[in-house]
N, C-alpha and C positions, 0 to 999 in steps of 0.2 A: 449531372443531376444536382439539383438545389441541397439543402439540407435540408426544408421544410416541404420537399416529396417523397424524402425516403419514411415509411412507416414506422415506426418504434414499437416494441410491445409493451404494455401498461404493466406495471408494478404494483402490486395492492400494497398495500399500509399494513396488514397482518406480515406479509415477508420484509418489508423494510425493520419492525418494531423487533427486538427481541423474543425470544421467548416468554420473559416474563413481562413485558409491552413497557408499562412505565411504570415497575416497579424502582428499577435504577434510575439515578442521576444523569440523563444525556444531558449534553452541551453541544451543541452545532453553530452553525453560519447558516445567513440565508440573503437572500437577493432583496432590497425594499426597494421597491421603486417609485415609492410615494415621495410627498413633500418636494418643494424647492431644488434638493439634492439628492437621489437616490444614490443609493451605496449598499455596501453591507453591513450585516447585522450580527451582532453575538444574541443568539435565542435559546433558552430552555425549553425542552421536550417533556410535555408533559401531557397525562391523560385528556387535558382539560385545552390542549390543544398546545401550538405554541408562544411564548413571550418575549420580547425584544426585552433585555437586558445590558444595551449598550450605553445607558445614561449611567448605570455605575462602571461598567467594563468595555472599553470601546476595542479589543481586542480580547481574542481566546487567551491569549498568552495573560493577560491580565485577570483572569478569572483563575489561571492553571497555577497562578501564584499565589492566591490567598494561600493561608496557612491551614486549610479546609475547603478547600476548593466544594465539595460537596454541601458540605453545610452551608457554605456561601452561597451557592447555586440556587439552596431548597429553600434559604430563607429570602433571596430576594424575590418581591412579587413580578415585578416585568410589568410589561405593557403585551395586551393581548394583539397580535398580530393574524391570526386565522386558523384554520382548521390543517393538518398535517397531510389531510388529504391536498385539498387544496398545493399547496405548496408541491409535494410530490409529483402533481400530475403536470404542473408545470417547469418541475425540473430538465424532462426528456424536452422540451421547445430546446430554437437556438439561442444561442449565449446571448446573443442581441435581445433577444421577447422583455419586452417591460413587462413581466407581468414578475410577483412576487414568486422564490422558487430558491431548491438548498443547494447549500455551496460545500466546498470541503471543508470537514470541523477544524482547518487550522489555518492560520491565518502568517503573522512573521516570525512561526519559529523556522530554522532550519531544517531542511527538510533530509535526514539520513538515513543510509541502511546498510545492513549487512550482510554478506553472502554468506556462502558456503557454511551454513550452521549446520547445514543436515547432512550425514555420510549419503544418505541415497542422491542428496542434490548434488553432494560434491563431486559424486563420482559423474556427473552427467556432463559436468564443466569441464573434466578431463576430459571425458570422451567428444565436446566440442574442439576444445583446443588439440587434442589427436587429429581429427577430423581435420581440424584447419578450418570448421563452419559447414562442412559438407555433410547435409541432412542424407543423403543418398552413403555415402560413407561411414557413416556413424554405425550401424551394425556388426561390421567386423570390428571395428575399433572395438565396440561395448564387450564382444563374448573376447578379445584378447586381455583388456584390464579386469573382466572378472578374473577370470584364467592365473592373471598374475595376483588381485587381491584378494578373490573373493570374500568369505565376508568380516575381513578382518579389522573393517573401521566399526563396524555396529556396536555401541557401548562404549569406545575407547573416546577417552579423558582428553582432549586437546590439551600437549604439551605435559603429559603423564609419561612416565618411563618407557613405558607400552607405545606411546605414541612414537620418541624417539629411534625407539628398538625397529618398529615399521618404518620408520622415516630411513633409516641405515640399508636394511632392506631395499626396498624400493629405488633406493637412489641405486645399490649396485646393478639392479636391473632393469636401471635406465629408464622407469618410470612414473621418476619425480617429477611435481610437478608444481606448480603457484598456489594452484587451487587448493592441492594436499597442504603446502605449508601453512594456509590459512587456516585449513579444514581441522587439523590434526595440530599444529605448531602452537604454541604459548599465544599468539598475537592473533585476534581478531581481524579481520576484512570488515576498511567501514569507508564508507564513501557518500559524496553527497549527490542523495538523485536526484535531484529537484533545484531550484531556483526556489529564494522566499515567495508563497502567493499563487506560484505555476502548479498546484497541484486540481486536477479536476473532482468534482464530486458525484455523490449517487444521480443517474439519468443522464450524465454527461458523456460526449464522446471520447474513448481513448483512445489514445494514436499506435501508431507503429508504424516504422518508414517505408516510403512503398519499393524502395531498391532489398529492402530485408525479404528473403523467402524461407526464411526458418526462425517463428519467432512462436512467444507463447506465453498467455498467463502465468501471473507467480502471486498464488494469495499469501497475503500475509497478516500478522498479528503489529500493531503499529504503538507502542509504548507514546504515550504522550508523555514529556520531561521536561519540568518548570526552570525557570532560571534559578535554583537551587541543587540542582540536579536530582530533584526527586519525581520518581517516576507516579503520577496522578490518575493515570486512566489509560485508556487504549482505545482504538480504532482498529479498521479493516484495510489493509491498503491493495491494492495493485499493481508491481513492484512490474511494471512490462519488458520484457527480456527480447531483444534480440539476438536469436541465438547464433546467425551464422555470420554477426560483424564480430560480439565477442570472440567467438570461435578462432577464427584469423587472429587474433592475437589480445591477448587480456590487459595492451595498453589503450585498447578500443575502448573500453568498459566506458568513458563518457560519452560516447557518439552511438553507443548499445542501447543507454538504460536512457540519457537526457534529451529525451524530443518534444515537442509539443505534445501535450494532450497524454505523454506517457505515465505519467505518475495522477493515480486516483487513492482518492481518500473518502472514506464512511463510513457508512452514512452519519454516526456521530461519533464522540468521545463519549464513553462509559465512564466515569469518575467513581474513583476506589471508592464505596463506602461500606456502609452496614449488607449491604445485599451481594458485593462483589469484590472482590480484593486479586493479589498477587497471586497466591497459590492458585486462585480459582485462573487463571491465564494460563500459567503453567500444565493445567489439564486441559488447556482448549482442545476443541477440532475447528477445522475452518475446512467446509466442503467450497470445492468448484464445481460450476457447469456452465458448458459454453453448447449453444445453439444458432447450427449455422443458418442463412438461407436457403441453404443447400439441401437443409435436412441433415447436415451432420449432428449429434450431439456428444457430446463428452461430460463425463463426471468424474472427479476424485475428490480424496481427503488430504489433509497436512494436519498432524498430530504435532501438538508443539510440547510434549511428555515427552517424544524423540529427539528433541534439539539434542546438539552436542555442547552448547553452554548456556547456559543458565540466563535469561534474557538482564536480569539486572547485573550479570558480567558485560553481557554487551554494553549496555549505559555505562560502569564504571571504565571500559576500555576506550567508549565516545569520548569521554570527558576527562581521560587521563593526562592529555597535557595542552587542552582550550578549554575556556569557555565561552556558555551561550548564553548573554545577559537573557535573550529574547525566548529561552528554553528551546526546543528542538523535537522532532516528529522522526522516530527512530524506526523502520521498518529491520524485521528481526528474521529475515528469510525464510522460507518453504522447503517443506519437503516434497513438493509436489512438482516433478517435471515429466509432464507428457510426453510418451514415446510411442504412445500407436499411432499406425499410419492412417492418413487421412487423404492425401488426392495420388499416392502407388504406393506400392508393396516398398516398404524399405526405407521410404520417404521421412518417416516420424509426421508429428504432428505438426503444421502451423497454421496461426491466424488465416482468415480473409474476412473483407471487410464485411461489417455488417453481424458477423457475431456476436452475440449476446454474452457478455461473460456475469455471472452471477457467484460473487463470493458469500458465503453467508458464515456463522456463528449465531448460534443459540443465546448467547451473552451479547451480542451487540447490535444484532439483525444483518441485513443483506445490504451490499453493495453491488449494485445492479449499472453497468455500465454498453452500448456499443462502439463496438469498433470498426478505425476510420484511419485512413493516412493521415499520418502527421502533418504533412503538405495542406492536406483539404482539411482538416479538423479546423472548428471556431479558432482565433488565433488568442495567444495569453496577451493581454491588454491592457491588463489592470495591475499594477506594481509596487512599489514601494512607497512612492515619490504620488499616486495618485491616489492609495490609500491614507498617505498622511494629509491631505490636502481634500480630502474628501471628509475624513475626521475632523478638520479645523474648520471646515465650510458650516457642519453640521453642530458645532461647538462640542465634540465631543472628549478633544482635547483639552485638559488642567494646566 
């Protein structure tokens, strides 16, 4: 089957926008495929539609650096480019469609993230690695580690006295673990998902390998961080988990999380200003719902008031001994892992193709993505080396 015979279902512009539509400062990317050279574009979202802003910022990352990213934002005028609808409705076409359509809000920062932030997630990663990967196994594994922790990580401090004291524990009863030293230990779990550029955006397809049979959305809250290491905005990411290659062993973790079309980003950058800040993140929710063709549907929440540290600990741990002239695209992990069964009893949940997975937040709007094998998904194309050459075509390099 083609890409352009499988049906997509339409997205309105009311669920992409925030709650408060365009009160805040977004910043996005989008596809031009006018003029001489098409390429992409750095655009502001605004009521009045959107504007190409690449003759002063020919890159996100270059806007994420003013010393006011927002105020930068709100006082340049742009070049009016089209209506939001517009654009939207041609995002869900294939990667190939010339026609104008959005991209993921980021462009050459590096693209990272962290696990195990959340006691409920971390405990899921154990019960993988027990498992071995085995979605059918996972049950007895789950009621024997409550049994031995139950609920004694909810609240605790990573690398707090408390934490060691359980760590001592646990190891004498044999069910220590990688995930717990992350989880619980002084040192953060940070890795990089993504390739510069590889990341897909709202209407595009996400991958997941077609040899994975236990795999599963992960929303998440995604720190935007300038080459100064200050944290400017946030996004929506889709951190896509393979659960039963990690599972087999936690030196999987890049052939789990880095496939084609795995890493989704959106729908924009929210830019800290007068209407949104840090604290306001810190109370996020980020619901999920995934809708099969099957008629399956699923819903949760990830509460990022739960994290077990403090998302601008995770940036200072990112950047505690590199840096990123180019800034970086930090995803700050879920507490969201699905474990109802979906095709037997026992089973837990995974992807098939063709679901719909829908992340949203009230602060930034929805991230609306299907899912597709890695193998079949549009292939990544567009790089480094043809961003910069695509930038010099268009004179937008100084």
């Amino acid at each position: 089957m083609s890409h352009d015979d499988i049906q997509r279902p339409l997205q309105s512009v009311d669920r992409l926008l925030p709650d408060d539509v365009c009160a805040g400062t977004l910043l996005g990317r989008a596809w031009n495929p006018g003029g001489p050279t098409p390429g992409p574009m750095v655009v502001a979202i605004r009521a009045e539609g959107v504007f190409d802003v690449s003759a002063r910022w020919p890159t996100v990352a270059d806007v994420l650096d003013e010393l006011n990213p927002a105020g930068a934002l709100t006082a340049e005028q742009g070049v009016f480019v089209g209506r939001l609808e517009e654009l939207l409705a041609n995002s869900s076409l294939p990667a190939d469609a010339h026609v104008m359509r959005l991209l993921a809000p980021a462009d050459v920062q590096v693209i990272k993230a962290c696990g195990v932030t959340f006691a409920d997630s971390m405990i899921e990663r154990v019960i993988e690695e027990r498992a071995k990967g085995d979605a059918a196994g996972a049950v007895l594994v789950r009621e024997h580690i409550m049994a031995a922790v139950g609920d004694n990580l909810q609240g605790m401090k990573p690398g707090s006295v408390e934490a060691i004291a359980l760590k001592e524990v646990l190891q004498k009863k044999g069910w220590w673990s990688a995930y717990l030293e992350v989880g619980i230990g002084p040192d953060a779990e940070v890795f990089t998902k993504a390739p510069v550029l590889s990341a897909v955006g709202p209407g595009a397809r996400v991958g997941i390998r077609s040899d994975s049979a236990w795999n599963n959305p992960e929303p998440e809250v995604v720190l935007a961080v300038n080459a100064r290491g200050e944290t400017v905005g946030i996004t929506l990411g889709n951190d896509v988990n393979l659960r039963d290659i990690e599972g087999r062993s936690a030196l999987l973790l890049g052939k789990a999380k880095d496939n084609n079309a795995s890493c989704a980003l959106g729908p924009f950058i929210r830019l800290f200003d007068q209407t949104f800040c840090m604290d306001d993140v810190r109370q996020m929710t980020l619901s999920l719902h995934v809708e099969g063709k099957d008629g399956y549907t699923m819903s949760g929440e990830s509460h990022l008031a739960r994290i077990s540290r403090d998302p601008l600990d995770l940036v200072a741990q990112t950047i505690s001994a590199h840096q990123y002239p180019d800034g970086f695209m930090l995803f700050t992990g879920t507490l969201f892992t699905p474990t109802q069964d979906r095709d037997a009893p026992g089973a837990g949940f995974t992807h098939h193709v063709g679901d719909v997975v829908s992340i949203r937040s009230a602060w930034v709007g929805e991230l609306r993505n299907e899912v597709e094998h890695s193998e079949t998904a549009p292939p990544w194309q567009f790089g480094v080396r043809a961003l910069m050459r695509n930038l010099a075509a268009r004179g937008l390099l100084g």
